[in-house]
C-alpha positions, 0 to 999 in steps of 0.5 A: 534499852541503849547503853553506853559503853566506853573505855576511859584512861586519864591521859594527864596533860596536854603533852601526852594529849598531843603525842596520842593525836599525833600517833592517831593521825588527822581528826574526823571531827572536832566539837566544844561541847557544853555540859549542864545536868540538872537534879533538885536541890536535895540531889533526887536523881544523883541518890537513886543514881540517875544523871540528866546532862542537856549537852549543846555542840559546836562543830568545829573544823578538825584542821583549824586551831582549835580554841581552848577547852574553856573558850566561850562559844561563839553563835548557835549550837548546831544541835542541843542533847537530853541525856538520861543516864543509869547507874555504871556497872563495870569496874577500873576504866570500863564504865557501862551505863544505860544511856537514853537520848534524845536530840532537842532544838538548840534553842532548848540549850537555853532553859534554866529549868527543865522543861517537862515538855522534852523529856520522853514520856518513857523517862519519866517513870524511870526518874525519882522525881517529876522532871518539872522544874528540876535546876542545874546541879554542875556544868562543864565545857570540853573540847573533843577531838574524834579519830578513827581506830581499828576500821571499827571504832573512833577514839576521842581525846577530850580536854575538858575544863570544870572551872577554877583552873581545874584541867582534865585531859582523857581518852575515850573509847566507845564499843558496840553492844555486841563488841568484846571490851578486852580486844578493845582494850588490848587495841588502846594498850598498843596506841598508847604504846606507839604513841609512848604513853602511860594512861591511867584508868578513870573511874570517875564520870565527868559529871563526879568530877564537876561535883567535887569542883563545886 
């Protein structure tokens, strides 16, 4: 059973998004991701507090100007994600989750329902409802900006844009299942000392987030 577990801070604005990149130093890596999860109608999945995110990238180059969080991608997506993702455990900005995935032809970033024939079939007995048919409840795109920390992890800086003018700048930090979250923690409390910043927690998910815009 995989789980995702990650740090979340609200960084504010795009002023404090850039001095936190520029105390990080150069990215690794660069994407637009583009979100969309699927429920029913009636909410099944979200009511037992499971999330279904088909999630499509676009590798970008790291150095290059980078397009806005809203921007239309251009071509094929390199790759297309199914996520299935659990209940948080966890309180302020930790957030702790089962998280299962699996990669699908980018192709598949295109359906308009869920096709059954993607999901695993371990996912099924976990879901409340048939996967067939299920419809897209909330979308998002976001940029994302990866950089390495400490040797061991890698911080990324997201700019996400939910629609109707709605903005969210964010940092991030996924940990290992056997990492201690305080020594993660106390790491992010001094880049964002360094960097002369004061995040606050998210306790929110995206996917919250993107409901309320609806």
């Amino acid at each position: 059973m995989a789980r995702e577990r990650e740090w979340k801070f609200d960084l504010g604005g795009e002023a404090a998004a850039l001095r936190l990149e520029a105390r990080l130093g150069p990215a690794e890596r660069a994407r637009l991701q583009a979100n969309r999860f699927f429920d029913t109608a009636g909410r099944d999945l979200r009511r037992a507090r499971w999330a279904l995110r088909l999630r499509a990238e676009w590798e970008l180059d790291p150095e290059a100007a980078l397009p806005d969080a809203g921007a239309a991608p251009v071509g094929a997506p390199a790759r297309a994600i199914l996520s299935l993702k659990g209940a948080r455990e966890g309180s302020g900005a930790f957030h702790d989750r089962r998280e299962e995935q699996v990669i699908l032809p980018p192709a598949a970033w295109a359906m308009e329902t869920v096709d059954a024939r993607v999901v695993p079939a371990s996912w099924r007995d976990l879901l409340p409802v048939a996967a067939s048919g299920l419809v897209e409840v909330a979308r998002f795109s976001n940029l994302r900006r990866t950089f390495p920390l400490a040797d061991r992890w890698r911080a990324e800086v997201d700019r996400t844009d939910f629609g109707g003018g709605r903005r969210a700048w964010e940092l991030e930090l996924e940990i290992g299942p056997g990492d201690d979250p305080e020594e993660a923690h106390a790491t992010l409390a001094l880049l964002c000392g360094a960097a002369g910043i004061s995040p606050q927690p998210q306790e929110r998910s995206k996917l919250q987030r993107a409901l309320e815009a609806d």
